[in-house]
C-alpha positions in Angstrom: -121.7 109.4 2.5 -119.3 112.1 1.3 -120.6 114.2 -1.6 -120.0 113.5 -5.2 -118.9 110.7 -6.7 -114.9 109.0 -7.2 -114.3 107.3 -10.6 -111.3 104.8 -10.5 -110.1 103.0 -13.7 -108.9 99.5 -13.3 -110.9 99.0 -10.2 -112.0 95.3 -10.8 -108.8 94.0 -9.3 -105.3 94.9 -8.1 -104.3 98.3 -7.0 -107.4 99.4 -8.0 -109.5 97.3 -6.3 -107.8 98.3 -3.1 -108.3 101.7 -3.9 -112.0 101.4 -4.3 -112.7 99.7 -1.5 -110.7 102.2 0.4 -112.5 105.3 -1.1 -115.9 103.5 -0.4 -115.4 102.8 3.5 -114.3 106.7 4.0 -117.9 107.6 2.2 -117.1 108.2 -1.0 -119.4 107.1 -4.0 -117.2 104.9 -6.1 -117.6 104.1 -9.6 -114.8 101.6 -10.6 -114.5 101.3 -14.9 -113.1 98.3 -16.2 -113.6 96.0 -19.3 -115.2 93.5 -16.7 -117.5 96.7 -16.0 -117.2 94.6 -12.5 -116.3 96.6 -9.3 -114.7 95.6 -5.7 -116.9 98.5 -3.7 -119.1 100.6 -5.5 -120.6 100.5 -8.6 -118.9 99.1 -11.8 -119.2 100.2 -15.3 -117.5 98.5 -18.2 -114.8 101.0 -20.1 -112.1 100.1 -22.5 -109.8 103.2 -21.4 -107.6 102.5 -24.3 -110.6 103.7 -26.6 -111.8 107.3 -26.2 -115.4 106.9 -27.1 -115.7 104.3 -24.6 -114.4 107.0 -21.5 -116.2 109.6 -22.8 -119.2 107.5 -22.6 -118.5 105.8 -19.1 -118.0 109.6 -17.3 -121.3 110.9 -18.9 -122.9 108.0 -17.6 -121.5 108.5 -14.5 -121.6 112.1 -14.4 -126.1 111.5 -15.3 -125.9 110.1 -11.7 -124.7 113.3 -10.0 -121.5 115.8 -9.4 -118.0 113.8 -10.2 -115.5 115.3 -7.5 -112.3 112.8 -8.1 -110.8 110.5 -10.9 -108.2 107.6 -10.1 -106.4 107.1 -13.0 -105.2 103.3 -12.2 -105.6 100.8 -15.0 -102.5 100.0 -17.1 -100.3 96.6 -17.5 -96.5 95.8 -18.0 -95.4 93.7 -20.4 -91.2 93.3 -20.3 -89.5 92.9 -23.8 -85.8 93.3 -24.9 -85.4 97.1 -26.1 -83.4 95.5 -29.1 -86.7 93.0 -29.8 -89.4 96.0 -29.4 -91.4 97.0 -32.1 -92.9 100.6 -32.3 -96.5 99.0 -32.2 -96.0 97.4 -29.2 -94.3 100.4 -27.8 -97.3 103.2 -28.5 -99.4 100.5 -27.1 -97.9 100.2 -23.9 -98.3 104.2 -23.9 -101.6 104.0 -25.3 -103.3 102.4 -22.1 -100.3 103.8 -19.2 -100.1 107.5 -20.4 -102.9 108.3 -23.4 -105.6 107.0 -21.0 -104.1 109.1 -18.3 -104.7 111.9 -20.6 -108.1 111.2 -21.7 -109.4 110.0 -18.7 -108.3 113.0 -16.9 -109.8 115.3 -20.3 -113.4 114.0 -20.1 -113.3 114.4 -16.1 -112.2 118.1 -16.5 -115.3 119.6 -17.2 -117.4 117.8 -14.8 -114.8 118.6 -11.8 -114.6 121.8 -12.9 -118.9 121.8 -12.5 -118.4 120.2 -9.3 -116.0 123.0 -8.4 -112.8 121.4 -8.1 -111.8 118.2 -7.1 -108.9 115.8 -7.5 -107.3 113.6 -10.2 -104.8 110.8 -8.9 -103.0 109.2 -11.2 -100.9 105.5 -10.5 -97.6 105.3 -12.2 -94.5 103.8 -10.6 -90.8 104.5 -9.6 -89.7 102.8 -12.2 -90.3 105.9 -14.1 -87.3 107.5 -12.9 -84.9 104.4 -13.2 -83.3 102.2 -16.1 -84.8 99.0 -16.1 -83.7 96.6 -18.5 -86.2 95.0 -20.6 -88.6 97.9 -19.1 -88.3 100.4 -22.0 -91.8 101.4 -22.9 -93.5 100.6 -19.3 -90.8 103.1 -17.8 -91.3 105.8 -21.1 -95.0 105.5 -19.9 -95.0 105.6 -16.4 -92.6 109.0 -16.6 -94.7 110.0 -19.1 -97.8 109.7 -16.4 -95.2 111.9 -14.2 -94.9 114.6 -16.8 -99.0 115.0 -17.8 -99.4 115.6 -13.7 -97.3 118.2 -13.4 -98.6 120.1 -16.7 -102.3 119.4 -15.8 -101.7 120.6 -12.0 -99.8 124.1 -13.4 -103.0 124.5 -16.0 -105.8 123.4 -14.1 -105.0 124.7 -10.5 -107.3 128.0 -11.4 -110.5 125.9 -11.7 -109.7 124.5 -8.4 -108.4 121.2 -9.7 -105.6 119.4 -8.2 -103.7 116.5 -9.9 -101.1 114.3 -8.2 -99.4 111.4 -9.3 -99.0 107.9 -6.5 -95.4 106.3 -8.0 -95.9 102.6 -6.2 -92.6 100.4 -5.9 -93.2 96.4 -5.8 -96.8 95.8 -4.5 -97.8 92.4 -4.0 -101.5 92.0 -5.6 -103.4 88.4 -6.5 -102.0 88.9 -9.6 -98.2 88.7 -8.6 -98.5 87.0 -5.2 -97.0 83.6 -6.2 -93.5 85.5 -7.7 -93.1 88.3 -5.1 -93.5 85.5 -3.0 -91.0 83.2 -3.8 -88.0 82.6 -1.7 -85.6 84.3 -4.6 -87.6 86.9 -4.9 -88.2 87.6 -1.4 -84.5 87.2 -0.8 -83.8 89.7 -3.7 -86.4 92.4 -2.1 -85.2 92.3 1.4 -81.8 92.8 0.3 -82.7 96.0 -2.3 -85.7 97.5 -0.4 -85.1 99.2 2.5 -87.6 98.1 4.0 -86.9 94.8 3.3 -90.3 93.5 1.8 -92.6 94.2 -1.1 -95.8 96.6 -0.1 -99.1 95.9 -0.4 -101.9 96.7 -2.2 -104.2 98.3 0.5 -101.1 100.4 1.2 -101.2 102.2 -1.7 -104.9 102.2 -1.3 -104.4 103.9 2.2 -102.7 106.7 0.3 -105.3 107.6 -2.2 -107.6 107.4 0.4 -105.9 109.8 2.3 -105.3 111.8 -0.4 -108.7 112.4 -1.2 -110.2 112.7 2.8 -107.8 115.3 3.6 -108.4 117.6 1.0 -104.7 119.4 1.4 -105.1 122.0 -1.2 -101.6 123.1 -1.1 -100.7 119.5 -2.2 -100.8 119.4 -6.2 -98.3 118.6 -9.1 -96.3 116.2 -7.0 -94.8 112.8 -7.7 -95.5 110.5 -4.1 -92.9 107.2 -4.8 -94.4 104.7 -2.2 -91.7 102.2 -2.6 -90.3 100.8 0.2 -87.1 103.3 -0.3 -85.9 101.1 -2.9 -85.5 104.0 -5.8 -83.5 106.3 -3.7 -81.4 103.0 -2.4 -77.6 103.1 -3.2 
């Protein structure tokens, strides 16, 4: 068992279940926080990361059980609407649980990294943050918002040995989307657009967290990773 422990939000299903199974069969101790408080590897804790008491409690409790080394910032939705049928509440909501709880989630974990001496923060946002989707107005806002708090955490936090990098996943087929990445139009659509020629999966991204966090490259912060296939930089 590798020392200190790996929180990862969201890790009751999807993405982030992947990722915390991953993280737990390379040793690390993984505390998944969801509103399930239910966990594919590892421990779970239930956390509503759209509510700042609720993090701030969840990494204390975490943090009572020993040294927190990493933080996976993973949990967050998409919900399409047209931009001309989008209210502002449903807008700063979307932002509220894909960038805000990037930010607090990565807040409360400072000081305990920062105890642990250094660690690493990933965060998951997507490659749609660099692309104009329509109907996608306030996931892509958020998910190049995600970009943005990477970068300005990684410039102010590098000194206390703290590196932050942000996993930008393209189409990745999870139980939750299987039946309509799976479809014949769909599939038809992806092997056409993605390079590739498929959507990825979600031990894939998993792989690269993992990675992320077993190789220890210190040199590696700041940085946007897109993990999609090629699709965003397809012409």
């Amino acid at each position: 068992m590798r020392e200190g422990q790996v929180i990862v939000t969201g890790g009751s299903r999807g993405i982030g279940a992947a990722i915390a199974a991953d993280l737990a069969r390379r040793g690390f101790a993984v505390v998944s926080l969801s509103r399930a408080g239910t966990s594919a590897a590892g421990r779970g804790l239930a956390c509503d990361v759209t509510d700042e008491a609720s993090v701030a409690a969840a990494i204390r409790t975490v943090a009572d059980k020993g040294p927190i080394v990493g933080l996976v910032n993973n949990a967050g939705a998409h919900v399409g609407k047209p931009s001309a049928e989008l209210s502002a509440a449903e807008f700063e909501e979307t932002l509220r649980l894909n960038a805000t709880a990037v930010l607090v989630g990565a807040r409360e974990a400072y000081p305990h990294l920062r105890a642990a001496g250094g660690g690493l923060i990933v965060n998951i946002g997507s490659f749609f943050d660099k692309l104009g989707v329509p109907g996608s107005l306030a996931y892509c806002a958020s998910k190049a918002a995600v970009g943005a708090i990477t970068r300005c955490l990684a410039a102010e936090w590098a000194r206390d040995g703290i590196r932050v990098i942000d996993v930008a996943p393209g189409y990745i087929e999870t139980d939750l989307n299987r039946d309509f990445l799976t479809g014949d139009k769909i599939r038809a659509w992806l092997d056409k657009r993605v390079p590739v020629g498929r959507a990825g999966a979600a031990e894939e991204v998993a792989r690269l967290v993992g990675a992320l966090f077993a190789e220890d490259i210190g040199y590696l912060t700041g940085e946007t990773i897109y993990l999609d296939g090629g699709q965003g930089m397809n012409h």
